[in-house]
C-alpha atoms as an extended CHARMM CRD file, in Angstrom:
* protein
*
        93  EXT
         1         1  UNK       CA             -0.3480000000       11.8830000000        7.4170000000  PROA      1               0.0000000000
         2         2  UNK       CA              1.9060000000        9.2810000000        6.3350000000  PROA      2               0.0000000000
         3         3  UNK       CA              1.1560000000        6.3250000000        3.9740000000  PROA      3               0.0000000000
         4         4  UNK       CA              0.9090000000        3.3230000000        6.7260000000  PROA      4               0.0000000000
         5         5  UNK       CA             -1.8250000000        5.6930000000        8.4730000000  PROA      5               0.0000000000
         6         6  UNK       CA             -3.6220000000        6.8310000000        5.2640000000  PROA      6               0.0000000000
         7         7  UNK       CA             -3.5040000000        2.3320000000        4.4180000000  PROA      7               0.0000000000
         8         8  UNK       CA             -5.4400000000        1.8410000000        7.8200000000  PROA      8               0.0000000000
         9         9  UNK       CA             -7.8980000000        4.7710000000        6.9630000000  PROA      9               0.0000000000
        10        10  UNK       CA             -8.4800000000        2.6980000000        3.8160000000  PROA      10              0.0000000000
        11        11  UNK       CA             -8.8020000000       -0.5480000000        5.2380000000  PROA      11              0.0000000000
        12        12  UNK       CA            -11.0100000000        0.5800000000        8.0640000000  PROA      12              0.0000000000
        13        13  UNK       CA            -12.9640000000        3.3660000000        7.5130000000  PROA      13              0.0000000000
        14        14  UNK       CA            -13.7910000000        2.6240000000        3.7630000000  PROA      14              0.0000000000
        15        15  UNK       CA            -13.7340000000       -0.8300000000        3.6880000000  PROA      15              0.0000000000
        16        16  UNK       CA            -10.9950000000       -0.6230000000        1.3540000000  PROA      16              0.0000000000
        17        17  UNK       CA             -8.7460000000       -4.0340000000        0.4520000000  PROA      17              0.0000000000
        18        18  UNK       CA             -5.2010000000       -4.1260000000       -0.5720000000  PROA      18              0.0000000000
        19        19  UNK       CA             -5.2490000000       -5.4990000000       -4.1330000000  PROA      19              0.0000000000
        20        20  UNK       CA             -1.4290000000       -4.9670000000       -5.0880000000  PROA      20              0.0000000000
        21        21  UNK       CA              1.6420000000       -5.2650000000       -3.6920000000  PROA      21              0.0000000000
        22        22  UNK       CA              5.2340000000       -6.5010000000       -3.8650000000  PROA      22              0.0000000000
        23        23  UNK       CA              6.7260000000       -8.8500000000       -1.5140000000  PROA      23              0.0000000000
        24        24  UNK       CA              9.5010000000       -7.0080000000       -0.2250000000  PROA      24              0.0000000000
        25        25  UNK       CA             10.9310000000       -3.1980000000        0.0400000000  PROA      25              0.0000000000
        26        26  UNK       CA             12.5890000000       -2.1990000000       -3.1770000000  PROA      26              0.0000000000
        27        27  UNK       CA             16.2130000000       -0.5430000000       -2.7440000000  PROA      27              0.0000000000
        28        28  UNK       CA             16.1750000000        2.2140000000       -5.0970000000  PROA      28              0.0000000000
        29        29  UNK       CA             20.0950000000        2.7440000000       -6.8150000000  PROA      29              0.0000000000
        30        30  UNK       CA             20.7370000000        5.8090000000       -4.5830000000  PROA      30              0.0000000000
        31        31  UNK       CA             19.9560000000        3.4460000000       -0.9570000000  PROA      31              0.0000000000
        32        32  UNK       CA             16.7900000000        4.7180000000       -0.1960000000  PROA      32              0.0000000000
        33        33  UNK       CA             14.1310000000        2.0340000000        0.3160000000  PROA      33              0.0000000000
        34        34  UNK       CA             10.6650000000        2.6030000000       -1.3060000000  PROA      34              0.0000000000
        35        35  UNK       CA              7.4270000000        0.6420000000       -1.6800000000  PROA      35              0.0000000000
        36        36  UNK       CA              3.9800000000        0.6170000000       -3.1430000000  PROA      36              0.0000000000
        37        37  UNK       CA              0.9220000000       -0.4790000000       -2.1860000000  PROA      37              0.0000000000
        38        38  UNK       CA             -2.6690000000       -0.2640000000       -4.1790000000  PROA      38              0.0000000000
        39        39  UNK       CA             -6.1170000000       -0.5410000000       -2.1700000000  PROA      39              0.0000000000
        40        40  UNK       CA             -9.3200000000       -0.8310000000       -3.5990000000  PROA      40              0.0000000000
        41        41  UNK       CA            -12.5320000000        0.3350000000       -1.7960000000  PROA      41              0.0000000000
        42        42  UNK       CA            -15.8380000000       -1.2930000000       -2.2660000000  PROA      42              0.0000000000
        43        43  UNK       CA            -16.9470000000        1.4540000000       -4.7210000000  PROA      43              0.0000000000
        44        44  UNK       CA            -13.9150000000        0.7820000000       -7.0340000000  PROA      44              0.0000000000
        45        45  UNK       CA            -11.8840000000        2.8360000000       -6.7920000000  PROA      45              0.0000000000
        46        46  UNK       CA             -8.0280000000        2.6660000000       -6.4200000000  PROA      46              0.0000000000
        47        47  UNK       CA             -5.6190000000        4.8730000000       -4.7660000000  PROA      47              0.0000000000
        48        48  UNK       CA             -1.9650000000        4.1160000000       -4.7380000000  PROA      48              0.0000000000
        49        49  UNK       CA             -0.0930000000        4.6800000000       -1.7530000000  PROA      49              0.0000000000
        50        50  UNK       CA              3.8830000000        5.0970000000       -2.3300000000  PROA      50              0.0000000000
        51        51  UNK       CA              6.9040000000        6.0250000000        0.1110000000  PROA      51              0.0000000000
        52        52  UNK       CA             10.6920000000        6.1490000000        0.7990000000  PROA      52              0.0000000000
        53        53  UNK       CA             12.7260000000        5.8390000000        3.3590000000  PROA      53              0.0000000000
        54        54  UNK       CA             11.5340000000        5.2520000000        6.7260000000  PROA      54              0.0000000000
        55        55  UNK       CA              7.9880000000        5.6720000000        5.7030000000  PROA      55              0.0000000000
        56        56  UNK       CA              8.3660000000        2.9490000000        3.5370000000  PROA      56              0.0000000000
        57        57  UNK       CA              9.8530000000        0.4860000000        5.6170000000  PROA      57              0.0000000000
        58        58  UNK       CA              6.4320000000        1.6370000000        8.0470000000  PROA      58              0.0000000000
        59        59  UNK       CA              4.0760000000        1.2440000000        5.0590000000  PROA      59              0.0000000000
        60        60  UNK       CA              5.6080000000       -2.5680000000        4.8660000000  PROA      60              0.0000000000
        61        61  UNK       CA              5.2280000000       -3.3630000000        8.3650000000  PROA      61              0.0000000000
        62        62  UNK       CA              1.6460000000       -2.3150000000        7.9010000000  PROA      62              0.0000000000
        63        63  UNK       CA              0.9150000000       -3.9490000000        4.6760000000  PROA      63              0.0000000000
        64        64  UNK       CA              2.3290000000       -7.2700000000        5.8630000000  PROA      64              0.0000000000
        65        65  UNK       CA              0.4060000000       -7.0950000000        9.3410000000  PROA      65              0.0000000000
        66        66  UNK       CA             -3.0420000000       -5.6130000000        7.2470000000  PROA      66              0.0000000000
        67        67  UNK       CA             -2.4640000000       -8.2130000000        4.9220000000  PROA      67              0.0000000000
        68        68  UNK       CA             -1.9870000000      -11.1470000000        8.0680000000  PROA      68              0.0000000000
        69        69  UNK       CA             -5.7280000000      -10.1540000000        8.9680000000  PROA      69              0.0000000000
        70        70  UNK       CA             -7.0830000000      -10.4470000000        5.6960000000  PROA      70              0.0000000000
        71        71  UNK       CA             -5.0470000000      -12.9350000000        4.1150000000  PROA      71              0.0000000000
        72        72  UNK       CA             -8.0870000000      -15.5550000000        4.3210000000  PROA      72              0.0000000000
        73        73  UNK       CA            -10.0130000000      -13.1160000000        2.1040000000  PROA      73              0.0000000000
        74        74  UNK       CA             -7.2310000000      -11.8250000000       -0.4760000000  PROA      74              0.0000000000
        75        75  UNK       CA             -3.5570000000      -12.3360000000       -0.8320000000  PROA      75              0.0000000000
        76        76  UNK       CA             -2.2060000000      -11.3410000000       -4.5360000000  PROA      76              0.0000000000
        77        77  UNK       CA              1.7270000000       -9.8830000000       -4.0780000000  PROA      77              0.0000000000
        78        78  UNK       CA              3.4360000000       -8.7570000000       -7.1960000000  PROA      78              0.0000000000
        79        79  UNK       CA              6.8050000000       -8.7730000000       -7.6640000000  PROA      79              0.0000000000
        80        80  UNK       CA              6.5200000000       -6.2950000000      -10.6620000000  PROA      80              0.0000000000
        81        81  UNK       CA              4.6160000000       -3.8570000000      -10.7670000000  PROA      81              0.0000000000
        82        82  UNK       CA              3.3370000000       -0.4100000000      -12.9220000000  PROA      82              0.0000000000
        83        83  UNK       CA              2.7160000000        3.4560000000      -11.6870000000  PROA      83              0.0000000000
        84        84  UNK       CA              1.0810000000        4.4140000000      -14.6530000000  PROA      84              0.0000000000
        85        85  UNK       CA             -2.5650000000        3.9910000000      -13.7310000000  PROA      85              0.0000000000
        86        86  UNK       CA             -1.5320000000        4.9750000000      -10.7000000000  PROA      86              0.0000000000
        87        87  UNK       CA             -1.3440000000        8.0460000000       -8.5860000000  PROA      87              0.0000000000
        88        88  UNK       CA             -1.5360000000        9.5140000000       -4.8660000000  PROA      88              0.0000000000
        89        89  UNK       CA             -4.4320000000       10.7550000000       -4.0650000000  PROA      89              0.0000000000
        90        90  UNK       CA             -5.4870000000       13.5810000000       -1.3270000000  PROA      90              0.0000000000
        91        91  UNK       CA             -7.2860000000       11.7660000000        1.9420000000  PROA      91              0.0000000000
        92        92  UNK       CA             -9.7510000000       13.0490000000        4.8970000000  PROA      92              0.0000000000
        93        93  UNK       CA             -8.1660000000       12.7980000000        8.4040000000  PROA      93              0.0000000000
């Protein structure tokens, strides 16, 4: 499963909300676009979702149109941002 469908399992099935997030893709030196997104679920805890390439330019679109629906309730991008609280985490289909 890739990371824009493991965002919506978050947001919908466990109520989760996307609590960090940089405004844009991030070109990494070799080309390869990557991005980062951390959701919090109503029991606290927080599971980073990260990807490159074209999974990360689909984890975006996802963020930005998951964030459009929510964005009354909680919009907080960061343009920096730190992986070492962070880390991917194994999900139910």
């Amino acid at each position: 499963m890739d990371a824009s469908k493991r965002l919506l399992i978050l947001c919908d099935r466990e109520n989760g909300k996307i609590t960090r997030h940089p405004e844009n893709l991030r070109k990494l030196d070799n080309g390869v676009e990557h991005y980062f997104v951390e959701v919090t679920c109503n029991d606290g805890i927080q599971y980073g979702l990260q990807a490159y390439g074209e999974e990360a330019i689909s984890l975006y679109k996802e963020t930005m149109k998951t964030l459009g629906s929510f964005h009354a309730f909680y919009h907080s991008p960061l343009s920096l941002f730190s992986f070492t609280n962070l880390r991917d985490t194994e999900f139910i289909q």
